[in-house]
TIGUDO-430919 format. One record per residue (C-alpha): residue number from 0; x, y, z. Coordinates in Angstrom, 1 decimal, padded with zeros to 4 digits. Layout:
N
  nr      x      y      z
 NUM      X      Y      Z
...
END
This chain:
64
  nr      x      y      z
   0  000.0  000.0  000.0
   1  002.6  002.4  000.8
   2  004.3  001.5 -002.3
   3  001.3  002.7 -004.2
   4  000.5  006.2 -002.1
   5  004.3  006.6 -002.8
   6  004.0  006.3 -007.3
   7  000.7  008.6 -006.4
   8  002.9  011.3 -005.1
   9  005.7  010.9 -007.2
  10  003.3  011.2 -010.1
  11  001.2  014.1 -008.7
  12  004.6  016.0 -008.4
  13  006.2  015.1 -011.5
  14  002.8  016.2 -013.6
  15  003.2  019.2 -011.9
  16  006.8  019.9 -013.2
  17  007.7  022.7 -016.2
  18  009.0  020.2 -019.1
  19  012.5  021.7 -019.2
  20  012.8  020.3 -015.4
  21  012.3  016.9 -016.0
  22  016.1  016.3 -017.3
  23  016.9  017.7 -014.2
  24  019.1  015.3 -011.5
  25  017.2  014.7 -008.4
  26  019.4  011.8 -007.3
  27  022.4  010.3 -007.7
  28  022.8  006.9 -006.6
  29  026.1  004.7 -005.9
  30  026.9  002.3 -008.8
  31  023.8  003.6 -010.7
  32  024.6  007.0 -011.4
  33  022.5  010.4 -011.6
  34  019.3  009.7 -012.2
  35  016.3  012.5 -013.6
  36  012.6  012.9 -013.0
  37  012.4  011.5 -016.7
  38  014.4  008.4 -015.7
  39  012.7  008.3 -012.6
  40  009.3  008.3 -014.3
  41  010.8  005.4 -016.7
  42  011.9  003.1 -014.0
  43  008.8  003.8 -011.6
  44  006.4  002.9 -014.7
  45  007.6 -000.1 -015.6
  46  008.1 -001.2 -011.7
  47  011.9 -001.9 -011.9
  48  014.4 -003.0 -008.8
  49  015.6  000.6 -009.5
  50  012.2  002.1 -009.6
  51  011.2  001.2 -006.2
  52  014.6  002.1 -004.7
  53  013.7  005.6 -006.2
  54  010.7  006.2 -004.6
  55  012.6  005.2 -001.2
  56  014.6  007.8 -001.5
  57  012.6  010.4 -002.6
  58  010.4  010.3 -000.4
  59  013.4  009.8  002.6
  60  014.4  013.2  000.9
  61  011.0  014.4  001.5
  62  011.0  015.4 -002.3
  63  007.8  013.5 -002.5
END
């Protein structure tokens, strides 16, 4: 369930960003690099390994 409420967020936010931000880094992760809100959005859709750790850290970061 929390996983859920947590894509929610993340995709309330990230319809809510200006186009040009979306290329914009919000994390950088060991091993995997920086990672955008279009990567993000990417690895969250198709429910990746990666995806989920995302939306950990997001909202850890209180970004969503």
């Amino acid at each position: 369930m929390k996983k859920e409420n947590n894509k929610h967020k993340f995709y309330r936010v990230y319809a809510n960003l200006p186009l040009n931000l979306r290329s914009e880094i919000i994390l950088v992760l060991p091993g995997k690099g920086p990672i955008t809100w279009n990567v993000a959005y990417l690895e969250i859709e198709n429910e990746t390994e990666l995806g989920e750790i995302i939306l950990e850290k997001l909202e850890a970061l209180q970004i969503i």
